[in-house]
N, C-alpha and C positions, 0 to 999 in steps of 0.2 A: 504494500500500500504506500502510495504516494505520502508527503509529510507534508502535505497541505489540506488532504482528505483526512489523513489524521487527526489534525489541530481540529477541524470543522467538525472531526465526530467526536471529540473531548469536550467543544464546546456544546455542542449538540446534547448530549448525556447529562453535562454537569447543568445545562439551563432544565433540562427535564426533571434531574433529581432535583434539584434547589425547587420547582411546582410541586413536585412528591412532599416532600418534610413540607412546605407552605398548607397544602391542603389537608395532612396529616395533622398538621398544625391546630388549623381552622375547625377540625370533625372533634379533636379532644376541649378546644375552647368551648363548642359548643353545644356539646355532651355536656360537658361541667358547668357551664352559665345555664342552662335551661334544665337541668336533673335537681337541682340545688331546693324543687321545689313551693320557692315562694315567689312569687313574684307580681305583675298588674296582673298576668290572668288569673289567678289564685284566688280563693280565700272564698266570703267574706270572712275574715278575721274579726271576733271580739275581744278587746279586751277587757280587762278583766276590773272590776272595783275594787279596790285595796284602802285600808288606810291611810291617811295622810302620812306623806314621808318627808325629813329633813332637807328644806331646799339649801340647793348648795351656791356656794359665789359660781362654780362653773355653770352651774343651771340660768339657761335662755331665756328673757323674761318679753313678753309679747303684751306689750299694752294695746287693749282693744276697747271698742266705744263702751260706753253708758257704765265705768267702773271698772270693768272687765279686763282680768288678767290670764294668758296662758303660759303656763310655764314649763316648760319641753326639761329634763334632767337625763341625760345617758349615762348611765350608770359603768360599771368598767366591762370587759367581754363575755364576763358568765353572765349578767343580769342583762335583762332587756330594760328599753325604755321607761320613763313614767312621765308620765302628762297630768297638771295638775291646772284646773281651773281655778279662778278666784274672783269672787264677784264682793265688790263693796267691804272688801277686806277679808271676807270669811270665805272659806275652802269651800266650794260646793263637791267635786269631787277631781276623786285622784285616781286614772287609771293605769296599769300595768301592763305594758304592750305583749305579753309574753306570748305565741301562738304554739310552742310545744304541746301543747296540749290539746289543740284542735286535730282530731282525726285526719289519718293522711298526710300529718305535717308534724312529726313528731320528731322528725331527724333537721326541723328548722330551724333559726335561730334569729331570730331579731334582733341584730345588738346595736342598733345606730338608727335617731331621727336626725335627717339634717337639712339643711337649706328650708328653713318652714316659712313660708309666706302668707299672710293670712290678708286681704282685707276686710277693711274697716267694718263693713257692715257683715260678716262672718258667709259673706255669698260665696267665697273662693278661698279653697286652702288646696296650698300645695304642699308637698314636700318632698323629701329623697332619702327610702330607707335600704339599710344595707341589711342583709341577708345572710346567711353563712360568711360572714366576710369579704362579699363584694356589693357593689354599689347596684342598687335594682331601681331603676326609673329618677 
């Protein structure tokens, strides 16, 4: 074989293998991004009513109209979320984002609210929660 047909079929191979590991790549991402089991198409999720817990200085404080407080607290990676209302100073309720417990989703993990957006008149909330340890919507 000529050493020009050579180089062309090294290059040839090695662009094919480098698509091979890319797409191999891409099937275990997305195996493990969509198996992870929680996600926007999931749920509905409830959570759960708990007693009021100790807000922390790290805890996110959301002033909202007519008195109205929400307060987002992420707890460290074994505990999920808590969201704590407060209206006119007093605690209406405090809940515990936990979905381990919801059938089907036992192997899930909630451990992050973040980027919460709320307007004013409570017509729109967003937010961005992580999941087994990666970021979901």
């Amino acid at each position: 074989m000529n050493k020009k047909i050579k180089k062309i079929f090294i290059w040839l191979a090695s662009i094919i293998g480098i698509g091979i590991l890319v797409y191999i790549g891409y099937v275990i991402y997305f195996i493990v991004t969509f198996a992870c089991g929680c996600g926007f198409d999931d749920g509905p999720f409830k959570a759960k009513n708990i007693s009021p817990i100790k807000i922390t200085k790290e805890s996110e404080r959301f002033i909202l109209s007519n008195g109205g407080e929400l307060i987002l607290t992420n707890r460290n990676n074994n505990l999920s979320p808590i969201l704590t209302f407060i209206e006119n100073g007093k605690i209406k309720w405090t809940l515990d984002t936990d979905i381990s417990k919801t059938k089907g989703y036992e192997s899930c993990k909630l451990w992050k609210l973040s980027e919460l957006k709320i307007d004013e008149d409570w017509s729109d909330i967003n937010l961005t929660f992580w999941c087994n340890g990666q970021k979901v919507g």
